[in-house]
N, C-alpha and C positions, 0 to 999 in steps of 0.2 A: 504494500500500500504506500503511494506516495507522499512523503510531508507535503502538507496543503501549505499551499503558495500565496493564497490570499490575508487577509487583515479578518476576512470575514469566512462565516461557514454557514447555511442553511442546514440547521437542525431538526426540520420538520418531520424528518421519519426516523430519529433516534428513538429506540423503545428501553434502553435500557443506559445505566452508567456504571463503570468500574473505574478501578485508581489502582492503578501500580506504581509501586516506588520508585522502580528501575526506570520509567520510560522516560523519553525523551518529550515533554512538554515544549507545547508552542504554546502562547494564549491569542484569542483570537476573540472578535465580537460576533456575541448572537446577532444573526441573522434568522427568521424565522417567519413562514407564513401561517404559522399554527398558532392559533386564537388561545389556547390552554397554553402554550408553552411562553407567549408573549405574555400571558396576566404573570406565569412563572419567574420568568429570569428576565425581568423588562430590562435595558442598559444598561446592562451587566458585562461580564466578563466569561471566559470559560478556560477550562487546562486544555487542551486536545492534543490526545497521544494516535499520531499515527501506526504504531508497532505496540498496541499494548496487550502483554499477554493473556491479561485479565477477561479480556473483549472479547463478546462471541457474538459478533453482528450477524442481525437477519442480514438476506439475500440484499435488500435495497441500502442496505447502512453501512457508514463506511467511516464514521469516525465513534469514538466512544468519548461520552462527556465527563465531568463534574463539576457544579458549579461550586464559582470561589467566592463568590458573594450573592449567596440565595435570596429573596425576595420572602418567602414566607417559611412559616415549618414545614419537615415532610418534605423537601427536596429530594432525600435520598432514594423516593420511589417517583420519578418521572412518568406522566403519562404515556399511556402507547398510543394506539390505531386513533382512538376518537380525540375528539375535541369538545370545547365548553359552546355551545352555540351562546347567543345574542336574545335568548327571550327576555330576559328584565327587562329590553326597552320595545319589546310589540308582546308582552303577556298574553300565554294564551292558556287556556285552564286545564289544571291538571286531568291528565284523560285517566277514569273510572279503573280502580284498580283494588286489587284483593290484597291486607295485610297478610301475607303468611305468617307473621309468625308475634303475637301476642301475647300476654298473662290476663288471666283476672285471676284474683281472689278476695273473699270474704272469710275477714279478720272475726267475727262473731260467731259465724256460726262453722268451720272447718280449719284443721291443722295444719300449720307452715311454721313450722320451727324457726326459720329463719329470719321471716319477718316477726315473731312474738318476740323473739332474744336474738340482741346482733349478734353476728358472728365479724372474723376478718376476714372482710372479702373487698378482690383486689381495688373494687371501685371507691374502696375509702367509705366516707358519709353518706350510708343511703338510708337515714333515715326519715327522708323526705315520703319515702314509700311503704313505708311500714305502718300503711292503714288499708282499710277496704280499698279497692278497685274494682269496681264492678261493670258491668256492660253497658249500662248509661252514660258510665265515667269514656270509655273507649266511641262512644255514638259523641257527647258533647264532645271531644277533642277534634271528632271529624267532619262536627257541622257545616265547616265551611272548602272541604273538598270530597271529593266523590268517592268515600269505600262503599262498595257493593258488598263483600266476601270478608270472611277473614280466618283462621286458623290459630288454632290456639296448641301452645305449648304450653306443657305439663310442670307447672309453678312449686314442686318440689314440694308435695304435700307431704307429710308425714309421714317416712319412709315407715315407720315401726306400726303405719294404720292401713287402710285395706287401700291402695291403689286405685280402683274401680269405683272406689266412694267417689274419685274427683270428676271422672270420666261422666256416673253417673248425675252429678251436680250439672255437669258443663252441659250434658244434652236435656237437663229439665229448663236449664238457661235457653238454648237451643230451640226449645218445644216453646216457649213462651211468646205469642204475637208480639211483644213489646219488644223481641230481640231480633227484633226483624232478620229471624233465620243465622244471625250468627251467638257461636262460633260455626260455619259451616262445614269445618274438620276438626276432630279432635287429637291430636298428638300425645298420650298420655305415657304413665311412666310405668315402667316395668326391672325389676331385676332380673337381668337375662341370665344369671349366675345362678339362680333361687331353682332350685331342682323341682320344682312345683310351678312353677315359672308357665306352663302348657296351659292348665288352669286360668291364670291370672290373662295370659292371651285371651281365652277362650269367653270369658264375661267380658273384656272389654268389647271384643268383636262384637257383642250381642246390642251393641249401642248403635244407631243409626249413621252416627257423625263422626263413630273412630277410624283414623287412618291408619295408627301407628304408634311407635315410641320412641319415645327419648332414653336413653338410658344414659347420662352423662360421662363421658371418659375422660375430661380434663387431667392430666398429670403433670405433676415437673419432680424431677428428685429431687432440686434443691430451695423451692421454696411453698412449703406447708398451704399455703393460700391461695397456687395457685392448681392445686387436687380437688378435684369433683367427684372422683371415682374412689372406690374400694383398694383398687388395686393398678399400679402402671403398663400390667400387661396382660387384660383384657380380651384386646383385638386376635389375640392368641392363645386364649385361655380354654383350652377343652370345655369345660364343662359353661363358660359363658356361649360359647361358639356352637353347644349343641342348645343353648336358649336361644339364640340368634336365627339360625336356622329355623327353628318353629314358627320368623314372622310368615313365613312363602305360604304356610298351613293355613294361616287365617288372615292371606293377601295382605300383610300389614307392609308397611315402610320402615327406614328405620334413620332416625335424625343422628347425623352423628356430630357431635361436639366435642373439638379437640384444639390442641396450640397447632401453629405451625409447625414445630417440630416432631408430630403425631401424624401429618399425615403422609407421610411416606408408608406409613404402619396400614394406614385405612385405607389408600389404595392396594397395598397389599390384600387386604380384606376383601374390597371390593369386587376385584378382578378375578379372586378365590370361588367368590359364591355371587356369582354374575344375578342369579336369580332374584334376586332380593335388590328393591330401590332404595337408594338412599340419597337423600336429603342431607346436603352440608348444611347445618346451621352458622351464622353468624360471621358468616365471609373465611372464616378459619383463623378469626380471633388476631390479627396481627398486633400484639401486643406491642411487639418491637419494634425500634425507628433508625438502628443502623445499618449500613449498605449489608451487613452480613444476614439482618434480620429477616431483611425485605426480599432478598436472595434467594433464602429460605423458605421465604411464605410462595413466592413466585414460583419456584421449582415444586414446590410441594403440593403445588397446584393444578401444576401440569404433571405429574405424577398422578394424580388423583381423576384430574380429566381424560387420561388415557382409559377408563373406565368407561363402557357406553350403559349404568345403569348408575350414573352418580346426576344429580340435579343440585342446585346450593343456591344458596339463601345471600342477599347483601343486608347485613341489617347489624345492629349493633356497632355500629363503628363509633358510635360518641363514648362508649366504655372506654375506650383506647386511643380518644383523643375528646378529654370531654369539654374544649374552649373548639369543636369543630368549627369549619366554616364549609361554607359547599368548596370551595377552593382545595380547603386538608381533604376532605374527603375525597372527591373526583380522582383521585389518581388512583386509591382502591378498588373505586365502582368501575371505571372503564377497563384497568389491569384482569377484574373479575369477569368483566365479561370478555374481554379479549380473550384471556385464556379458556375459558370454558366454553363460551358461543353463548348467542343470543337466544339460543334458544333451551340454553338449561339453566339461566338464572334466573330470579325472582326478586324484589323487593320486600323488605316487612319493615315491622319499624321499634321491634322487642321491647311495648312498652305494655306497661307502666316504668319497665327500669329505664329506658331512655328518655323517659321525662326528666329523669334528673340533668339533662344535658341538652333540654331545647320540648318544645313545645310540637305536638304531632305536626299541624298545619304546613309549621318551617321545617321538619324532615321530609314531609313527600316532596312540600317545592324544590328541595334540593334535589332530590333524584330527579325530576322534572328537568330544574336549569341544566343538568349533569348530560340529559340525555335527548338535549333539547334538537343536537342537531342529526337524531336519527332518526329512519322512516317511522311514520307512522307504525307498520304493521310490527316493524320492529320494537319500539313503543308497548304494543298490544300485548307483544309478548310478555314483557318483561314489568311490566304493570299488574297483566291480567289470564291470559291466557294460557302461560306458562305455565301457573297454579290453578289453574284449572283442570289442567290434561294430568301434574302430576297429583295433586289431592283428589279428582274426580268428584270435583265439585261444580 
C-alpha cells in the first residue's frame, strides 16, 4: 500500500481503526462525505498508517484511522456502512413499532428480590425503580409515539417461588381490555439446570403469550457484580444443555444474555443445536470502551452471526453509557446491524430500567434519527416486522 501523498484522505468507507506502535505515521486532514463521521471528527486531525499490521481493511478500505483529537466519547468504535441522516430539521414521525423487550412489575402484590432489597449491581443507583411498574406506566411513556406490540422479559421474580406464577400474572395482564393486548409475548424464566426443569417448560407453554426464556448467563471471574448466573460455564454444562434442549419440545426460544467476552461461547452453542432460536438480548452488553473492548464485542458478533438461527435485540445501551446521546449510541446501533443484517435485528427499549437514563419518547427518537437515512421497508423491519416473524406475534 502506498504512503498517501496528499495533506488530505476521504474517510468515508473506513469501518474500523487500529494503532500500532511500530508504524510509520503520517497525519493528514479528514476529509469526508459521510454525514456521521463529519458530526465525528469535524476539523480535526488523524494518524494514518499506511503499513499497519494491526489493519484488516475490507475490500474498498485502504487506510486505517485513529483519531488524535476526538470530538465526543466513544471514538474508539467508529461507525460502519450507515450514516446519521438529517430528520431533526424535516421530522417525520416515528413509524409504528413493537418494544421487544420490556419489565413490568408489581411491588405489592408479587416477589423480586431485587427490587424489595438492593443489591450491587453494575448500574450503581437504581433506586429510582424500585416501585411498581405497571402496564399503564409503559402505555403513559408511549403516549406520544406509536407502540403497537410489545414483549416482555422475565423481571427476575423470585427464583426460590414458582416461575409460572409470573408468566401467569403477565397473561391475566394480557387478557385484560385495558392492556390493549400487550404484553403480546411473554419471555419468562426458567432454570434450564433444574432437573424438573420439563415441567416448569410445560405450564409455561400452556399460556397463550409465552414465547420463551431467559435464563441469564452473565459471568466475569473477576468481578462478583458482574455474574447473573449460577455458574460461568453453562453454555457447556450437560445437565443445563439437556434443559436447553427441551425448548425445541415446546417451540420455545431462548434469550441469551451475556458480556462480550461470552459470546464466542454462544455461538458455539448456537451453531451446536441449530434447532432452537435464539434471541441476543441487549446488543451483547458492551460494557467496555477501549479499542480492545470494542474488538471484542465486534468479532464476537460476527462469530455469533455466523449462526443462521440467532436474531438480537438493540436495546439497553444507556446501562453502559448512561449520559447517552443518539450520537454515543449510533455507532452500536448501525455496527449491530451491519454485522448481523437488517433483517435479524430488533429495537426495545429495556424499560423501566432504562428510565433511569432518558425518558421512553427520546429512546425511540433516537433509533428513529439513527436510522433515518434507510429505506423505509428496511425501517419496517427493524421497528416492526422483524419481531413479529421472530415472537409470532
Amino acid at each position: 500500500m502506498p504512503t498517501p501523498s496528499l495533506a488530505t484522505a476521504d474517510l468515508s468507507n473506513i469501518h474500523d481503526s487500529a494503532v500500532s506502535n511500530n508504524a510509520d505515521w503520517s497525519v493528514v486532514e479528514i476529509v469526508t462525505s459521510s454525514p456521521y463521521l463529519a458530526k465525528l471528527w469535524p476539523n480535526t486531525t488523524v494518524k494514518v498508517s499506511p503499513a499497519n499490521p494491526n489493519c484488516h481493511p475490507d475490500e474498498n478500505q485502504d487506510l486505517c484511522v485513529t483519531p488524535t483529537t476526538p470530538n465526543i466519547a466513544n471514538t474508539d468504535q467508529p461507525p460502519r456502512k450507515r450514516a446519521i441522516g438529517t430528520r431533526k430539521s424535516n421530522k417525520l414521525p416515528v413509524p409504528p413499532f413493537i418494544d421487544t423487550h420490556h419489565h413490568l412489575w408489581d411491588l405489592e402484590n408479587n416477589p423480586y428480590p431485587w427490587l424489595m432489597e438492593p443489591i450491587d449491581h453494575f448500574v450503581g443507583d437504581y433506586s429510582a425503580i424500585r416501585k411498581s411498574w405497571l402496564i399503564g406506566d409503559l402505555h403513559e411513556g408511549a403516549k406520544n409515539v406509536p407502540l403497537v406490540k410489545s414483549v416482555h422479559v422475565q423481571a427476575e421474580w423470585d427464583h426460590n417461588a414458582d416461575p409460572v406464577g409470573e408468566t401467569a400474572w403477565l397473561q391475566s395482564v394480557a387478557d385484560d381490555p385495558n392492556s390493549k393486548g400487550m404484553p403480546n409475548a411473554i419471555i419468562a424464566y426458567a432454570n434450564l439446570s433444574d432437573p424438573n426443569v420439563e415441567g416448569i417448560l410445560e405450564r409455561h407453554a400452556q399460556h397463550a403469550n409465552w414465547r420463551g426464556i431467559r435464563h441469564m448467563l452473565n459471568w466475569s471471574d473477576d468481578k462478583p457484580n458482574f455474574r447473573f448466573a449460577e455458574a460461568g460455564d453453562l453454555m457447556s454444562d450437560p445437565q443445563w444443555l439437556a434443559g436447553y434442549k427441551l425448548l425445541e419440545k415446546f417451540n420455545g426460544s431462548f434469550e441469551v444474555q451475556i458480556w462480550p467476552w461470552q459470546l464466542q461461547e454462544a455461538a458455539k452453542l448456537a451453531n451446536q443445536i441449530p434447532e432452537i432460536q435464539i434471541v441476543l438480548g441487549h446488543a451483547a452488553m458492551p460494557i467496555g470502551r477501549t479499542p480492545g473492548d470494542l474488538r471484542e464485542w465486534r468479532k464476537g458478533l460476527e462469530a455469533l452471526g455466523t449462526a443462521p438461527n440467532i436474531s438480537a435485540k438493540i436495546s439497553a445501551l444507556g446501562m453502559f453509557d448512561q449520559k447517552w446521546t443518539t450520537d454515543s449510541i449510533a455507532p452500536f446501533v448501525l455496527d449491530m446491524i451491519d454485522i448481523l443484517g437488517v433483517d435479524r435485528c430488533m429495537f426495545a427499549s429495556n424499560f423501566p430500567v432504562d428510565s433511569l437514563f432518558s425518558n421512553y419518547e427520546t429512546l425511540w427518537n433516537a433509533y428513529d434519527e439513527i436510522t433515518s437515512d434507510f429505506t423505509d421497508a428496511e425501517r419496517n423491519k427493524l421497528f416492526r416486522t422483524n419481531a413479529e416473524q421472530y415472537y409470532r406475534i
